[in-house]
matplotlib code that plots the C-alpha trace (Angstrom):
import matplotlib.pyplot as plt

x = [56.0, 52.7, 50.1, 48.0, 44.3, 43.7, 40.9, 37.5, 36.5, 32.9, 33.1, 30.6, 30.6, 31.6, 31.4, 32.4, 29.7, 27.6, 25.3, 25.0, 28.5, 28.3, 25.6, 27.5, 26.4, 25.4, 23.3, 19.9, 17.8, 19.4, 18.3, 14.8, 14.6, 15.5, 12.7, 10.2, 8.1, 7.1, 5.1, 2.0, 0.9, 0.1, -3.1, -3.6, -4.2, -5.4, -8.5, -7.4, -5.5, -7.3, -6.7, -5.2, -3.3, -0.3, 2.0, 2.3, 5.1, 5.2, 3.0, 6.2, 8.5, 5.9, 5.9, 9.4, 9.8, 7.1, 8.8, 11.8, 10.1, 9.6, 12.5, 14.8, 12.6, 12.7, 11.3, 8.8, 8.7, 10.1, 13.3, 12.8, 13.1, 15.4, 18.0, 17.2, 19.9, 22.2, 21.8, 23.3, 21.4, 18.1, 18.4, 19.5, 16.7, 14.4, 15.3, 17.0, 19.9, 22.4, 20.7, 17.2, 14.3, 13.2, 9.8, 8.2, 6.9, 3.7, 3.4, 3.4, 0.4, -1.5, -1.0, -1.9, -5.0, -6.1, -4.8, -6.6, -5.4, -6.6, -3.3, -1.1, -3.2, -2.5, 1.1, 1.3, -0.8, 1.7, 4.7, 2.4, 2.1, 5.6, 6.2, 4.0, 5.7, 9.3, 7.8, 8.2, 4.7, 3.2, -0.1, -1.7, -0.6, -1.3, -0.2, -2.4, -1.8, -2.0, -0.6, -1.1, 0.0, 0.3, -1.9, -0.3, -2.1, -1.8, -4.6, -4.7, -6.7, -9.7, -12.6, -15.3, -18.4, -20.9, -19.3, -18.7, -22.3, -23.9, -21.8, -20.1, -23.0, -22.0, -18.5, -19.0, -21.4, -18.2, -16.0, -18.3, -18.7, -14.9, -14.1, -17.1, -15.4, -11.8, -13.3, -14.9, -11.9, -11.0, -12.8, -11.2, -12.5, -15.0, -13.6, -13.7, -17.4, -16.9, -18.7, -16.6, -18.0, -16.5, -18.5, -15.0, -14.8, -18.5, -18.2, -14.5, -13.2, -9.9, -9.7, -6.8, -7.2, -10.9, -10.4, -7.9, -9.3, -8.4, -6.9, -5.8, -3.7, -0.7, 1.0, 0.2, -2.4, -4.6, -3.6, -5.4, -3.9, -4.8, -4.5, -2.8, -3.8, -1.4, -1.7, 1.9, 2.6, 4.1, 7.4, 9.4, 7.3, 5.8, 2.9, -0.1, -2.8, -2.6, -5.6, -5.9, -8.8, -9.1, -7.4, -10.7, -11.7, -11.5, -8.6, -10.8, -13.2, -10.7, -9.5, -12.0, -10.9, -7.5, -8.0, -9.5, -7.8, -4.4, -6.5, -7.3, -3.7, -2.1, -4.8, -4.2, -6.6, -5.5, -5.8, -4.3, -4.6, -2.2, -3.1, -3.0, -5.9, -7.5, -8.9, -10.1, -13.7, -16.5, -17.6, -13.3, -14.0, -17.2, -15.7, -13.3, -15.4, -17.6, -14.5, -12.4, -9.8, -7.6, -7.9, -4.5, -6.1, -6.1, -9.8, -10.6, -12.9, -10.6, -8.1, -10.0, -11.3, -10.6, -10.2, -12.7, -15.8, -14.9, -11.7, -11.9, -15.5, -15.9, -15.3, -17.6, -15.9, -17.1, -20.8, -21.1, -23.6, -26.2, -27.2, -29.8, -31.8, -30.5, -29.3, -26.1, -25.3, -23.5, -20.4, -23.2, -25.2, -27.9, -29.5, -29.6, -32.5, -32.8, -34.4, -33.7, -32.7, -30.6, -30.8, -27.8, -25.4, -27.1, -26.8, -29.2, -29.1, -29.1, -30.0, -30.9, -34.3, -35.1, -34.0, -31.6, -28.3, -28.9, -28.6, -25.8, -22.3, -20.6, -22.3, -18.8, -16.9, -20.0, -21.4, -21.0, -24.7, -27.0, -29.5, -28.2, -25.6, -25.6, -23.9, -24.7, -24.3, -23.7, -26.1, -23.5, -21.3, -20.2, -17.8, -17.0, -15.5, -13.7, -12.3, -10.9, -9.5, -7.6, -6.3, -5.0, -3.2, 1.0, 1.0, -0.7, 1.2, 4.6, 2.8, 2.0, 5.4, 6.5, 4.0, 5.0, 8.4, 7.8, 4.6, 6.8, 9.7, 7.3, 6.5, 9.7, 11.2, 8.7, 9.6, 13.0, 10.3, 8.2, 5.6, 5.3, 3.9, 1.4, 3.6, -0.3, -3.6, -7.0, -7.4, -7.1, -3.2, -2.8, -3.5, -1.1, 1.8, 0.9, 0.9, 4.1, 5.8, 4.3, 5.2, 9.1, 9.2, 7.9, 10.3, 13.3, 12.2, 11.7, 15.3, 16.9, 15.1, 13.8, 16.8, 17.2, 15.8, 15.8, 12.4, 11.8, 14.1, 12.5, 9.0, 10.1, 11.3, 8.0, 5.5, 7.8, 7.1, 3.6, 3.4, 4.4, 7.7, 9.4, 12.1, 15.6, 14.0, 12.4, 15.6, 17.4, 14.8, 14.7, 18.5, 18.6, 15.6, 17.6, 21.0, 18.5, 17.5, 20.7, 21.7, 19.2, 19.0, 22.9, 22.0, 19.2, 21.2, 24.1, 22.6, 19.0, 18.8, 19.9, 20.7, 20.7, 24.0]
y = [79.1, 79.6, 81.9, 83.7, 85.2, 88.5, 90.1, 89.6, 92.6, 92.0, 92.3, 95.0, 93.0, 89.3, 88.8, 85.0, 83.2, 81.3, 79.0, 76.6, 75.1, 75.3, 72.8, 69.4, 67.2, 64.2, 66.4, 64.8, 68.0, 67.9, 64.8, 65.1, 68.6, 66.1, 64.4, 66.3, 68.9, 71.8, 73.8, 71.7, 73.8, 76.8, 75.3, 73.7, 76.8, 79.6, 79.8, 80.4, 83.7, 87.3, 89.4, 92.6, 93.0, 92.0, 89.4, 86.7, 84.4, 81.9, 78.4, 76.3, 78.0, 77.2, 74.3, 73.4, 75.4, 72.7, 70.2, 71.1, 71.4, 67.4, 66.1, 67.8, 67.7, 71.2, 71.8, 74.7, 77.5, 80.2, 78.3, 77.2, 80.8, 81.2, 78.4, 79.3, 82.1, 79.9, 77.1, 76.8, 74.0, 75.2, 78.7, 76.6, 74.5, 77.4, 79.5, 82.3, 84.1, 85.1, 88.9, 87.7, 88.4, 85.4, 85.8, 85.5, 82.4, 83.5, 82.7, 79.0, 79.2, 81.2, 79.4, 76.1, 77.2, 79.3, 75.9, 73.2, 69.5, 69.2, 70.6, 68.2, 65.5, 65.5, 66.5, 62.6, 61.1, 62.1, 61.4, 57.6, 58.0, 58.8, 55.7, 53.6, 55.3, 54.5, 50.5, 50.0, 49.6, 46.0, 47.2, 43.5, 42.9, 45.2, 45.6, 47.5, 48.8, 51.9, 54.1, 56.0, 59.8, 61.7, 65.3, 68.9, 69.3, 68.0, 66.1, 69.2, 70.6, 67.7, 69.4, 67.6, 69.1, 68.0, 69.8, 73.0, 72.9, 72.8, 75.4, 77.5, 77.8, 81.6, 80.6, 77.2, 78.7, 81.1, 78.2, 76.4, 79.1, 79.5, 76.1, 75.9, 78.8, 77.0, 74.0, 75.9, 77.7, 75.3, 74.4, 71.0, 70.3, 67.8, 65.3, 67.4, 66.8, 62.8, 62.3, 60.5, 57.1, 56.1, 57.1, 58.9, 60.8, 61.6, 63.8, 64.8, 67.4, 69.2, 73.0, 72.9, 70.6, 69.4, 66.8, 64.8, 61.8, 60.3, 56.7, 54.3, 51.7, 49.4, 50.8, 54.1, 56.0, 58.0, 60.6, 62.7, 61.1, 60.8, 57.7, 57.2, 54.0, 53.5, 50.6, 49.8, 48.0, 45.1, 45.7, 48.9, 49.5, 52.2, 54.2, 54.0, 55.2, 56.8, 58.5, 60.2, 60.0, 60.7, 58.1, 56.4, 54.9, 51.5, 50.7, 47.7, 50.0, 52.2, 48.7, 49.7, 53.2, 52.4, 49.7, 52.2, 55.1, 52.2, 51.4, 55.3, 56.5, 54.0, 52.4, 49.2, 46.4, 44.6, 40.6, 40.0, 42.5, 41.7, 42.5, 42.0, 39.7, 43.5, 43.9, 40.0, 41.1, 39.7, 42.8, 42.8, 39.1, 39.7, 43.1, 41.2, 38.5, 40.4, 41.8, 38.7, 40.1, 37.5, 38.3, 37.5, 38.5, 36.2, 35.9, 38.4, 36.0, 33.0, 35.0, 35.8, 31.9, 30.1, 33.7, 35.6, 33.4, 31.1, 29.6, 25.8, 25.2, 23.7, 26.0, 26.5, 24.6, 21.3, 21.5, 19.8, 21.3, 20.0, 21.9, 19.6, 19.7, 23.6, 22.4, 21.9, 18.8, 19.3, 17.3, 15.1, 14.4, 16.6, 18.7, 22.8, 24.2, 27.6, 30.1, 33.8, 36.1, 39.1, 41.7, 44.1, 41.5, 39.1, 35.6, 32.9, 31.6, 28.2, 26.4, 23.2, 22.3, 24.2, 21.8, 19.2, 21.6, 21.1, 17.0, 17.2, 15.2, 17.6, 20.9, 22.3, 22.0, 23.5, 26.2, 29.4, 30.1, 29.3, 28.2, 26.7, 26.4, 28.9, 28.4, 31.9, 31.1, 34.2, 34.5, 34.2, 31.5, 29.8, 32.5, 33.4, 29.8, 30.1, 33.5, 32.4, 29.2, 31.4, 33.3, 30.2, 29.2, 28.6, 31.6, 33.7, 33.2, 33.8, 36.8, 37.9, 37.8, 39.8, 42.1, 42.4, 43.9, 45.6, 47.8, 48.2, 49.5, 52.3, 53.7, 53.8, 55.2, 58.3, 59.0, 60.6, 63.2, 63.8, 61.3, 59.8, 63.8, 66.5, 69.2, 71.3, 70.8, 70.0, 67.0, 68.7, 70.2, 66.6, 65.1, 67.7, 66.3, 62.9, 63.6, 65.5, 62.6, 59.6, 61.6, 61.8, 58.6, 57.5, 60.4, 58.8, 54.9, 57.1, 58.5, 55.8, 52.7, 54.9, 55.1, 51.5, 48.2, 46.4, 46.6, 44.7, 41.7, 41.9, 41.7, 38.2, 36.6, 37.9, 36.7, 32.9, 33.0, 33.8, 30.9, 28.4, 27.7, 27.3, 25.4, 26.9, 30.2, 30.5, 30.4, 33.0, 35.8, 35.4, 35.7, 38.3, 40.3, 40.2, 41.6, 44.0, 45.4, 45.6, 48.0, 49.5, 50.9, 51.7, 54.1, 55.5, 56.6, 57.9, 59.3, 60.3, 61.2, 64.9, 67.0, 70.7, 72.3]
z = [-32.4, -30.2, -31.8, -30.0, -30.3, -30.3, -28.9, -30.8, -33.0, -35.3, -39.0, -40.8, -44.0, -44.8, -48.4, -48.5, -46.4, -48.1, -46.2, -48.9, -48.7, -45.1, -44.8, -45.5, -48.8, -46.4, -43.9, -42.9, -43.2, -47.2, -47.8, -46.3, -48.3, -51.5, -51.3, -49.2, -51.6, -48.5, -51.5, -51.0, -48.4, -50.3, -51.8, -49.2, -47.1, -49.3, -48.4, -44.7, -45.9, -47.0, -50.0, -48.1, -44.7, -43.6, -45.5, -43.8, -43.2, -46.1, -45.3, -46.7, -43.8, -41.3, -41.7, -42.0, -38.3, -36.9, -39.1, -36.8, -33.9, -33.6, -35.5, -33.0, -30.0, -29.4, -26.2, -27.1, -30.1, -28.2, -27.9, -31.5, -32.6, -30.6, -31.6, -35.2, -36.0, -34.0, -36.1, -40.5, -41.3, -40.0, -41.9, -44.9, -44.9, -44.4, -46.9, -44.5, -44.6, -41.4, -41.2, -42.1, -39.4, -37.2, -36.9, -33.5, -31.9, -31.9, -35.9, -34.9, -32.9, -34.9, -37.7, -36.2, -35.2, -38.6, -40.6, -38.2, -38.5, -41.6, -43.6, -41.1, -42.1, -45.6, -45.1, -43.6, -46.4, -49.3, -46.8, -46.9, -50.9, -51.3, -49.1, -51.7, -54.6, -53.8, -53.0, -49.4, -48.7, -49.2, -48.4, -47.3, -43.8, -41.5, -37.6, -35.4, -31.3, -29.8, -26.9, -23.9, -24.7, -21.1, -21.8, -21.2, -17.8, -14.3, -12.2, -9.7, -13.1, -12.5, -10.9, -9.8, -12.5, -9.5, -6.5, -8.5, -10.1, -6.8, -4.8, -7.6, -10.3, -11.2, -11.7, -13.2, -16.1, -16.3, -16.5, -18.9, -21.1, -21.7, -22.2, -25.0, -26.8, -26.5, -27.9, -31.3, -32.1, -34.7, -37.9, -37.8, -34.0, -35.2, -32.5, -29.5, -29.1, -28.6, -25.5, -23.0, -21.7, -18.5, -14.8, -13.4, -17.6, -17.2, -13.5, -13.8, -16.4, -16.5, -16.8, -18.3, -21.0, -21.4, -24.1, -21.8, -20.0, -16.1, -17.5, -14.9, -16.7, -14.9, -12.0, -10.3, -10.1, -12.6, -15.1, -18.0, -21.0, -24.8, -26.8, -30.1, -32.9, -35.4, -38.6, -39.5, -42.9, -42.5, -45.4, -43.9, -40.7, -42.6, -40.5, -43.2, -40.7, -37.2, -35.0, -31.8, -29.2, -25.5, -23.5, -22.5, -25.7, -26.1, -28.6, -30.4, -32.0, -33.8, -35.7, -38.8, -39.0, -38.9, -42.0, -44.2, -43.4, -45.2, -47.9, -48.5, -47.6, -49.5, -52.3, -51.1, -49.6, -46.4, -46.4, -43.0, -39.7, -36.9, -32.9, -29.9, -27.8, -26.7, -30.3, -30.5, -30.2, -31.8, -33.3, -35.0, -36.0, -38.4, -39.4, -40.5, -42.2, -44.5, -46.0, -46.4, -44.0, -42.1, -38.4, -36.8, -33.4, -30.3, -29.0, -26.2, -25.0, -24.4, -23.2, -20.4, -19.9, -16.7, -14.9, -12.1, -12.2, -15.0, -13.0, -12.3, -14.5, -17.9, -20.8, -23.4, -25.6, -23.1, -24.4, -27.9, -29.9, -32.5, -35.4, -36.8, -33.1, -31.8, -28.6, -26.8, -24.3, -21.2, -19.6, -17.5, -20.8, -20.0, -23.3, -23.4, -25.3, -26.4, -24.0, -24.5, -27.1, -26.5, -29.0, -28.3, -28.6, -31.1, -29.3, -28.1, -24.4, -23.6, -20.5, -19.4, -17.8, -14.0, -11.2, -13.3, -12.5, -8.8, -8.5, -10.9, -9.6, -12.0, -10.7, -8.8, -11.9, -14.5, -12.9, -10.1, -10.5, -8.0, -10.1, -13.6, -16.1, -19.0, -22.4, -25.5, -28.8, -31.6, -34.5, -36.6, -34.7, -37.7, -39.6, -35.4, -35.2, -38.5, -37.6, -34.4, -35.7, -38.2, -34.8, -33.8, -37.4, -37.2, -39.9, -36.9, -33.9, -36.2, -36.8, -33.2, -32.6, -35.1, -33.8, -30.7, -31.1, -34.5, -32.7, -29.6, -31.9, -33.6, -30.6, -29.1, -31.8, -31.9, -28.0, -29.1, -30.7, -27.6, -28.5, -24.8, -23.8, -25.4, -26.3, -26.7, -25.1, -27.0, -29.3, -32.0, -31.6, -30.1, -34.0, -35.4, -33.3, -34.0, -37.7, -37.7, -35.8, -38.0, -41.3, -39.7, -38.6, -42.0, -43.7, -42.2, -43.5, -46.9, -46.8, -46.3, -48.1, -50.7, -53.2, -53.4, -54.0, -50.9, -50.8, -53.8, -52.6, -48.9, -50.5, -52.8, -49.5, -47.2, -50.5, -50.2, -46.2, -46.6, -48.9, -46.5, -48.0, -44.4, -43.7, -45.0, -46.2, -42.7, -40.9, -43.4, -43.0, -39.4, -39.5, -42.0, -40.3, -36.9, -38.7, -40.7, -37.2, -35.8, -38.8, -39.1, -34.8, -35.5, -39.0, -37.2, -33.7, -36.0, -39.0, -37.9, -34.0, -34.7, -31.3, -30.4, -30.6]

ax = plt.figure().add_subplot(projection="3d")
ax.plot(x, y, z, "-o")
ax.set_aspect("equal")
plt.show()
């Protein structure tokens, strides 16, 4: 017999929900409120909060409502508050009940900006300790690259600060004036000050978002961007240290920060660092050296050889050079003396006598110059040489590939949380979404390494590769780390890419 439905007719009372069996055993937000302690954040911002007025909506739930925010790439907080009451799990895991009050959206902005970056900061640290707790952290190879983040503002927001300072003064001290107070707003904003480097930085600003800088990288044409640095660990892929600057600044320089900010986050010291050629400066390499790190970093330098100017002339590498004398001798035999000394970048310039270079057979394939042939020599050439032979190591290169797909893979997997776009404007919100994705990224590895010991067996064969035991154990890890990933992408698409309902 058919049934039919009558017609709907609401209920004044129902006195057999309960939300708690309505939110299955197995659910992700159970598992993450399992190991997750949200309470934290009560110290953490009690001094932000007065004695009398109005109570405000507790820190924890806050922060769970941001939490949500990312892990379900909710668009923006209005629609978060709105999909709240519609949703089981996300009352559940707030603490509501079905006829509790939703506050308004509103409470997320304020409270952003009365907390800073500062609270979201630590909220990823003890995500990281919790990480070093439950042993997936190694803690002595570390992987290092950063990406382009595209800012909450378009380029029809870049004024020219010349143009309007010349024709508009009245309204550009206007301007000026509310973009100062914008930037101060925040106890936290220590960064928004960074002055920005680059000619096009320097005389273009956006109104919208002043922090933001015009970056012109591959194809297309500019666009206000930030930039995000991450340090992986090299066990669980593990994000031990991330930082966020305007898209301008040069991804080399952050390599330091980035290595202390592991060793504070996680209490352990890094004996190998793993990047790409862009961080293989000189200034990386002695870094490096006076700490006993292993730089796994392809010279900048040589990557650029036989390019521009340099293409089709003998390398440096072609002069042989004699300690005991302090001079170098060319392809043709001829001897370089020591001539100049520049300061800024702490090397010796050595050339050959005025006039030999220009009866030289071998002066097409030595030199561009119209006068002579020019070979620099770092003050501290001898740890340079050693660092870049390391670079240049078997154990390297295995792990610059590694690298290259495991730093490609943390990124990717953060664009199902918005990562690839500034959901806010100024630096500072910027850091509070990259914290808030790094601590779910590293919440999910957590939740599903955490309760086992895979780590430990992962971390015996990784110590027996390091040693140089290749061969048969080389072959199994690479076969059990391509499986690993395979399982891994399949758990994480099923069990851990929620969607909106």
């Amino acid at each position: 017999m058919m049934g039919k439905q009558g017609k709907k007719q609401g209920k004044l009372f129902y006195a057999h929900i309960n939300i708690e069996k309505r939110v299955p055993r197995d659910h992700i937000l159970r598992k993450v409120d399992g190991v997750i302690d949200f309470d934290f954040v009560y110290q953490e911002v009690a001094d932000t909060y007065g004695a009398n007025g109005n109570v405000s909506v507790p820190p924890p739930v806050i922060l769970k409502m941001l939490f949500l925010l990312i892990f379900y790439n909710v668009r923006s907080e209005r629609e978060l508050m709105e999909t709240i009451p519609l949703r089981l799990d996300w009352l559940w895991f707030l603490g509501y009940d079905l006829d509790d009050e939703i506050p308004h959206h509103s409470v997320l902005s304020k409270a952003k900006r009365r907390w800073g970056s500062g609270v979201f900061q630590t909220f990823f640290e003890r995500i990281v300790g919790h990480c070093v707790d439950a042993g997936l952290v190694s803690g002595d190879k570390l992987f290092v690259d950063s990406s382009l983040v595209d800012a909450d503002a378009s380029n029809k927001s870049v004024i020219d600060r010349q143009s309007l300072a010349r024709h508009l003064k009245k309204g550009w001290r206007i301007l000026e004036s509310r973009l100062d107070k914008e930037g101060g707003s925040s106890d936290d904003d220590d960064d928004t000050d960074i002055p920005k480097g680059g000619v096009a930085n320097r005389r273009y600003v956006s109104t919208t978002d002043p922090d933001a800088s015009v970056v012109r990288r591959g194809k297309g044409g500019p666009k206000l961007r930030y930039q995000t640095h991450r340090g992986v660990d090299a066990r669980h892929e593990v994000i031990t240290a991330t930082e966020v600057t305007p898209g301008e600044a040069n991804e080399a320089h952050r390599m330091g920060a980035l290595i202390e900010g592991h060793h504070r986050n996680t209490g352990r010291d890094v004996r190998v660092v793993v990047a790409d050629n862009k961080y293989g400066t000189v200034e990386n390499y002695l870094w490096c050296a006076e700490r006993g790190i292993r730089a796994h970093i392809r010279s900048l330098e040589e990557t650029h050889r036989g390019s521009g100017r340099q293409e089709g002339i003998f390398p440096k590498e072609a002069f042989t050079y004699d300690a005991v004398t302090d001079t170098f001798t060319c392809p043709a035999g001829q001897t370089l003396r020591k001539r100049s000394w520049y300061k800024e970048r702490n090397h010796f310039e050595y050339a050959p006598v005025r006039g030999v270079c220009g009866g030289c057979h071998l002066r097409e394939q030595c030199t561009r110059s119209e006068m002579r042939r020019t070979v620099k020599r770092h003050i501290r050439q001898d740890e340079l040489d050693k660092m870049r032979e390391q670079s240049e190591s078997r154990r390297a290169k295995e792990d610059l590939m590694i690298r290259r797909h495991l730093m490609e893979r943390t990124f990717a997997r953060a664009v199902r949380y918005g990562f690839d776009r500034a959901r806010w404007r100024r630096l500072w919100r910027v850091e509070i979404q990259e914290y808030l994705t790094a601590a779910i990224q590293n919440i999910q590895i957590l939740v599903q390494f955490g309760g086992d010991m895979t780590g430990g067996q992962v971390s015996t064969v990784i110590t027996l590769f390091d040693r140089g035991e290749k061969g048969l154990i080389q072959a199994c890890f690479s076969v059990y780390l391509f499986f690993m990933t395979i399982v891994s992408q399949k758990k994480r698409i099923y069990s851990f890419y929620p969607t909106i309902v």
